[in-house]
Residue frames relative to the residue before (quaternion, step in Angstrom):
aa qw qx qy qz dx dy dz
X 1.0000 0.0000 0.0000 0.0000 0.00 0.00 0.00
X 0.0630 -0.8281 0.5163 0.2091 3.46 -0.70 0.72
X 0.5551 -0.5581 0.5677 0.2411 3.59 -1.34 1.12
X 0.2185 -0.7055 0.6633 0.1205 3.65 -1.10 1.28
X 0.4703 0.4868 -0.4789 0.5591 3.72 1.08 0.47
X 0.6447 0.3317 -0.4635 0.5094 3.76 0.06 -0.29
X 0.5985 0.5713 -0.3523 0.4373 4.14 0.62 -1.13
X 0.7388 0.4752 -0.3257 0.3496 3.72 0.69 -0.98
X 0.6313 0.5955 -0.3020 0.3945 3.24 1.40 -0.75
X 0.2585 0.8507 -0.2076 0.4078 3.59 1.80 -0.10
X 0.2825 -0.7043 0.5957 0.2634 3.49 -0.25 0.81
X 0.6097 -0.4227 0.5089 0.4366 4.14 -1.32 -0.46
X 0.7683 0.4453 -0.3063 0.3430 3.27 0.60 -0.87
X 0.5952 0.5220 -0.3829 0.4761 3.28 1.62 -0.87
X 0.5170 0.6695 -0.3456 0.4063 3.87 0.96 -0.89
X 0.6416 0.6522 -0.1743 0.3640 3.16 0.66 -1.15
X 0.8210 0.2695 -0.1348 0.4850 3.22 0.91 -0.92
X 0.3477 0.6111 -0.5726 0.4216 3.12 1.40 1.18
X 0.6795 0.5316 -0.1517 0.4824 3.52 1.04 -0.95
X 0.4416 0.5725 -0.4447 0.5287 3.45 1.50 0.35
X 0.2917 -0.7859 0.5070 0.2007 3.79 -0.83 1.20
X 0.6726 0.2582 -0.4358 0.5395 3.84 -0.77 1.49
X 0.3224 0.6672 -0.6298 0.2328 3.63 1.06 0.91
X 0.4656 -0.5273 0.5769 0.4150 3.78 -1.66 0.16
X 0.4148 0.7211 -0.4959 0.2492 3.99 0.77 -0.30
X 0.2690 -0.6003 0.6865 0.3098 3.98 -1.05 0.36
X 0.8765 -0.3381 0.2695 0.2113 2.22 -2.66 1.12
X 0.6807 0.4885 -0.3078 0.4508 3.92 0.77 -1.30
X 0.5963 0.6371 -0.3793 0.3076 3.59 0.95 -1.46
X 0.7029 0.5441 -0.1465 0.4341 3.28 1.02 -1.78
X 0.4860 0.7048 -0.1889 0.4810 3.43 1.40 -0.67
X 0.7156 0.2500 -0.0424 0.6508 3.48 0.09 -1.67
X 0.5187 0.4347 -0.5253 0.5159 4.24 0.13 0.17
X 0.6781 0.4993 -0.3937 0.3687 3.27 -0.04 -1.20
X 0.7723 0.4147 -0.1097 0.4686 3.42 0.24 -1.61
X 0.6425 0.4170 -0.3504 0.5390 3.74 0.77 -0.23
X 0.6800 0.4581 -0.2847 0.4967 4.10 1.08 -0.20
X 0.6583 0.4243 -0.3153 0.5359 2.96 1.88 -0.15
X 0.4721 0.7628 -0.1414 0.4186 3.24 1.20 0.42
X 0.4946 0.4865 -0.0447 0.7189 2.51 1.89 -1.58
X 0.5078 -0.6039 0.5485 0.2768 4.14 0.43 -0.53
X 0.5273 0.5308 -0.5996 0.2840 3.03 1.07 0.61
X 0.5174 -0.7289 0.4348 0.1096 3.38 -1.32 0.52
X 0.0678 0.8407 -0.5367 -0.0255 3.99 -0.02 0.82
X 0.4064 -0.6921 0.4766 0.3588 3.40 -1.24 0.74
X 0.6591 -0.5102 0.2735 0.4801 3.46 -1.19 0.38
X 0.5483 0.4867 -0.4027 0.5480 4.03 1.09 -0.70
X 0.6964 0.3762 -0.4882 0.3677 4.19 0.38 0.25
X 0.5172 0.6169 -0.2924 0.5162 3.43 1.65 -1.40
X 0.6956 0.5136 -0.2596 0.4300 3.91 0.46 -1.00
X 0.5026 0.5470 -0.3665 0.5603 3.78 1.34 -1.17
X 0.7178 0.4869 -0.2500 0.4303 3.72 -0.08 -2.03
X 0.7639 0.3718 -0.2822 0.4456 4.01 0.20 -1.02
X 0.5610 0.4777 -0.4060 0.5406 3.67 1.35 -0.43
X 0.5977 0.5042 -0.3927 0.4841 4.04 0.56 -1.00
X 0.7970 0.4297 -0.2776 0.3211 3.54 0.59 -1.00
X 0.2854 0.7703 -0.3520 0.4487 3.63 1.66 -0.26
X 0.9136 0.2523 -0.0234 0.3180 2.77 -0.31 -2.45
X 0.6480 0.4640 -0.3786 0.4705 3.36 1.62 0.06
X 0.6555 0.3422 -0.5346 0.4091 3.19 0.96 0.46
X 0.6060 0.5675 -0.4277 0.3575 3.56 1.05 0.29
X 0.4390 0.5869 -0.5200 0.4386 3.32 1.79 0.07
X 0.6710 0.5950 -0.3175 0.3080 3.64 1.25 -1.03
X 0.7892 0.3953 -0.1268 0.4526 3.18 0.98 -0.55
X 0.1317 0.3624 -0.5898 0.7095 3.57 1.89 1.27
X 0.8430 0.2413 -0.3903 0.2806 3.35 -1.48 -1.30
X 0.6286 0.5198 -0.4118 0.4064 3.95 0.63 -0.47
X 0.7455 0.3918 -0.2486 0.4785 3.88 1.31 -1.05
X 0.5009 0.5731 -0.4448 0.4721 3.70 1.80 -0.07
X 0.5846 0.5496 -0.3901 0.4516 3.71 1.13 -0.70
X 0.7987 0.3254 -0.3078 0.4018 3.58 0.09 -1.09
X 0.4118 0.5699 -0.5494 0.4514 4.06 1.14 0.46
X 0.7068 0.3591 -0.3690 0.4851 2.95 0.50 -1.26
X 0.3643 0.7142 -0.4008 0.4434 3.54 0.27 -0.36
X 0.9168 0.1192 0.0806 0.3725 3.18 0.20 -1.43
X 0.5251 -0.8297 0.0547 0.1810 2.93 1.64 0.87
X 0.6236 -0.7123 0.0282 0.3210 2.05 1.87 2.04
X 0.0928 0.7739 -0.4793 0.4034 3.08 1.74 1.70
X 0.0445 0.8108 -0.5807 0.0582 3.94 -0.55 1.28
X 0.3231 -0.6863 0.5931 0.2698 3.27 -0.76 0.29
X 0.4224 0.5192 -0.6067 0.4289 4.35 0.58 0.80
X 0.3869 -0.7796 0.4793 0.1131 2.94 -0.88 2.10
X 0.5764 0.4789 -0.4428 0.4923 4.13 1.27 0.33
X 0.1054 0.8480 -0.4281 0.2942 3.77 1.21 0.64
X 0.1419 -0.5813 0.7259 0.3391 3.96 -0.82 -0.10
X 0.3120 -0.5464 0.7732 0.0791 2.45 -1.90 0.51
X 0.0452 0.6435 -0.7564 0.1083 3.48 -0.70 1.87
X 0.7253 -0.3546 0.5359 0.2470 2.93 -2.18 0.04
X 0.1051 -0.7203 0.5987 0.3342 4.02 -0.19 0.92
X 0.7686 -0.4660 0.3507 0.2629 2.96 -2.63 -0.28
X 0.6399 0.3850 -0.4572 0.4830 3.22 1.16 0.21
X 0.3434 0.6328 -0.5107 0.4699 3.32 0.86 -0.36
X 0.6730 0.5332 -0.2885 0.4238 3.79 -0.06 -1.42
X 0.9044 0.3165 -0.0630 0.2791 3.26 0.16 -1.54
X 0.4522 0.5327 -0.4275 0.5736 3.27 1.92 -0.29
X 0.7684 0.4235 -0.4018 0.2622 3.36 0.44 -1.08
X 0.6094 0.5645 -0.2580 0.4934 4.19 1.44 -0.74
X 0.6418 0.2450 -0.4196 0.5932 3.84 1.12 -0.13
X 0.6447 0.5690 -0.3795 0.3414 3.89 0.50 0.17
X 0.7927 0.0844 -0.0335 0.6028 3.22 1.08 -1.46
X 0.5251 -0.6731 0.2246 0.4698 3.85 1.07 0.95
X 0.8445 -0.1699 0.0667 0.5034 3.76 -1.15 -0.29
X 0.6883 0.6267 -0.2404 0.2751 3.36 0.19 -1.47
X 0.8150 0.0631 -0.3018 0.4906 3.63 0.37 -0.64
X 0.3953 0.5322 -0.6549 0.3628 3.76 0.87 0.91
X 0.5903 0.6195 -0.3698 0.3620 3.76 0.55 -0.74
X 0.5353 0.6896 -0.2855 0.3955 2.91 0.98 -1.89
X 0.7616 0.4026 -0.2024 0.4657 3.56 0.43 -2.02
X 0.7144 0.3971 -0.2668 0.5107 3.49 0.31 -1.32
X 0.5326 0.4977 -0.4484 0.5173 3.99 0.60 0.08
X 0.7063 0.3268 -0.3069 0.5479 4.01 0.51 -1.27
X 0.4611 0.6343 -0.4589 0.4177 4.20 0.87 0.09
X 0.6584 0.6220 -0.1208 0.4063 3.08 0.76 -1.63
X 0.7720 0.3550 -0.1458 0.5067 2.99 0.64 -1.78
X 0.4392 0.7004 -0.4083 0.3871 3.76 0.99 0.05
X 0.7433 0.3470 -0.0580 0.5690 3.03 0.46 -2.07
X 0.3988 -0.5211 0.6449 0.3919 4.46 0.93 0.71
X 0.4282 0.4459 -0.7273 0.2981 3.86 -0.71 1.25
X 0.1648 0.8061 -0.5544 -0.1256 3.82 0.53 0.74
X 0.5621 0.6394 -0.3863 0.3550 3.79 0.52 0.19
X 0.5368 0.5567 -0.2225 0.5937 2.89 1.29 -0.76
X 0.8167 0.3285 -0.2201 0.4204 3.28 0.10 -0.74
X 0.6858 0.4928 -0.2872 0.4520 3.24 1.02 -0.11
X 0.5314 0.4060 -0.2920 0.6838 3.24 1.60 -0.09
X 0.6436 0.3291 -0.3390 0.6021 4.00 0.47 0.30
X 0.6939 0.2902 -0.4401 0.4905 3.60 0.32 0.37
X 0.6206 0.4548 -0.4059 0.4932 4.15 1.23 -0.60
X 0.6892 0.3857 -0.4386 0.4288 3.58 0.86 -0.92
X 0.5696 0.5769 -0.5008 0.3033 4.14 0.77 -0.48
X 0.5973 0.4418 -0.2471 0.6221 3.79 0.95 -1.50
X 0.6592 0.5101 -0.4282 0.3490 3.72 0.12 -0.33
X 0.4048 0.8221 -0.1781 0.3585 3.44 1.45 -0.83
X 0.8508 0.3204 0.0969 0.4050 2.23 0.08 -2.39
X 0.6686 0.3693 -0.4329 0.4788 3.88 0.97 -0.12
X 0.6959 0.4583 -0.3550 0.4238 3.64 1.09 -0.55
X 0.5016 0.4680 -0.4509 0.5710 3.76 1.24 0.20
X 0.5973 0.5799 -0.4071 0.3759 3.94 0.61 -0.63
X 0.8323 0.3859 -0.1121 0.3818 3.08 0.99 -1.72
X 0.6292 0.5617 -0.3331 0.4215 2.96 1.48 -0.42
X 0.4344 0.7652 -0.2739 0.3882 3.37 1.64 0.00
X 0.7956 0.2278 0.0143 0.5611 2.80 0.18 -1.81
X 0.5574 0.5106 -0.5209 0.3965 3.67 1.13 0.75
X 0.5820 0.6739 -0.2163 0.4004 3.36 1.51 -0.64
X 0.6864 0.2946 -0.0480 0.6631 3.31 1.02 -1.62
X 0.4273 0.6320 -0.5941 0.2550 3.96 0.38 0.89
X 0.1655 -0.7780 0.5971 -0.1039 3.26 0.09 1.33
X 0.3312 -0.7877 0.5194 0.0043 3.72 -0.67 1.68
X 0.7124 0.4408 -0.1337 0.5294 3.51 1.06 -1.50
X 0.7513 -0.4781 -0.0145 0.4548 3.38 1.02 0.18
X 0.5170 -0.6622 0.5177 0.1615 3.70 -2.10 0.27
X 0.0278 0.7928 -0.6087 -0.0122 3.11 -0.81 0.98
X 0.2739 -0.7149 0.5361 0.3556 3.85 -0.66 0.55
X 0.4951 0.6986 -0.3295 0.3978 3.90 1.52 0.49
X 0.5424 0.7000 -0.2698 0.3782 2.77 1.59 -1.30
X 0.7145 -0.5595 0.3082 0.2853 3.31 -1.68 0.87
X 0.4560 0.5316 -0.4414 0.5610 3.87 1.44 -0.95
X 0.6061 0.5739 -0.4987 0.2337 3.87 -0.39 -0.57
X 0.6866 0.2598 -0.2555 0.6291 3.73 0.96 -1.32
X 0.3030 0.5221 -0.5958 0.5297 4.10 0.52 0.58
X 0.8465 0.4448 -0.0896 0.2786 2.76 -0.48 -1.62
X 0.8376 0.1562 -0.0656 0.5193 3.75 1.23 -0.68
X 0.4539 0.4524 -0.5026 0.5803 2.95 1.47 1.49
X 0.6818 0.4715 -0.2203 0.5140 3.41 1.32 -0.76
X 0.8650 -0.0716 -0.1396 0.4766 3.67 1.08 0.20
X 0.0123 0.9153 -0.4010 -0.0348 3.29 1.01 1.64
X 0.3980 0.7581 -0.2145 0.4699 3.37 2.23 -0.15
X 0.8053 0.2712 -0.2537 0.4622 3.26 0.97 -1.22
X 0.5085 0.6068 -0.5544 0.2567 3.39 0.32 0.47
């Protein structure tokens, strides 16, 4: 919110260059100048007052793109243009890799990739997903090798079948 008590204290010249078009000033700033220089007695023709109230429009319609670009993203960049790809979203991705382990998140995020023609990418996200999964296997059942004895009770089991309910 800007404060026409902080604007008033303003020389003319500094005012002024709210009403210059490509200022960094918001939609109100440009607003309360105007009307505080008119105050002062200065005088604008209606083709300057019309310029300023048009500048002030389109900067608040710049504000309200960047406010409706936020909530897409927001929404995870969900559009309703029916020539759109159609990928796989991020939760989609991530429910499916903490549920069914690495492999068919990659899988998806790999056919994503391979949509949008990122084929490197995706081929490095499908070796590093299956990669994962044998060095999380092995690194398992190198950890919890227990020599003196086996229980299918034992604590490594729920390790062992939270960390690869897939590979059974």
């Amino acid at each position: 919110m800007v404060s026409k008590n902080v604007l008033r204290k303003l020389p003319d010249s500094e005012l002024k260059k709210y009403l210059v078009a490509g200022n960094r000033f918001t939609p109100e700033a440009v607003e309360a100048a105007l009307e505080v220089l008119q105050e002062r007695g200065h005088l604008f023709s209606e083709s300057e007052k019309a310029t300023v109230y048009e500048m002030i429009r389109a900067k608040r319609q710049d504000e309200q793109n960047r406010v409706n670009e936020e909530k897409e993203t927001w929404k995870d960049h969900i559009t309703e243009d029916p020539n759109a790809i159609k990928l796989y979203s991020r939760t989609t991705i991530f429910i499916i890799t903490i549920v069914f382990t690495t492999i068919p998140g990659s899988i998806l995020l790999c056919l994503n990739l391979l949509t949008v023609r990122k084929y490197a990418a995706a081929a490095f996200t499908l070796l590093t997903g299956i990669g994962y999964f044998f060095l999380q296997t092995y690194l398992l059942s190198t950890i919890f090798n227990t020599t003196y004895h086996s229980s299918r009770y034992g604590p490594e089991m729920g390790i062992i079948a939270l960390g690869q309910s897939s590979y059974w």
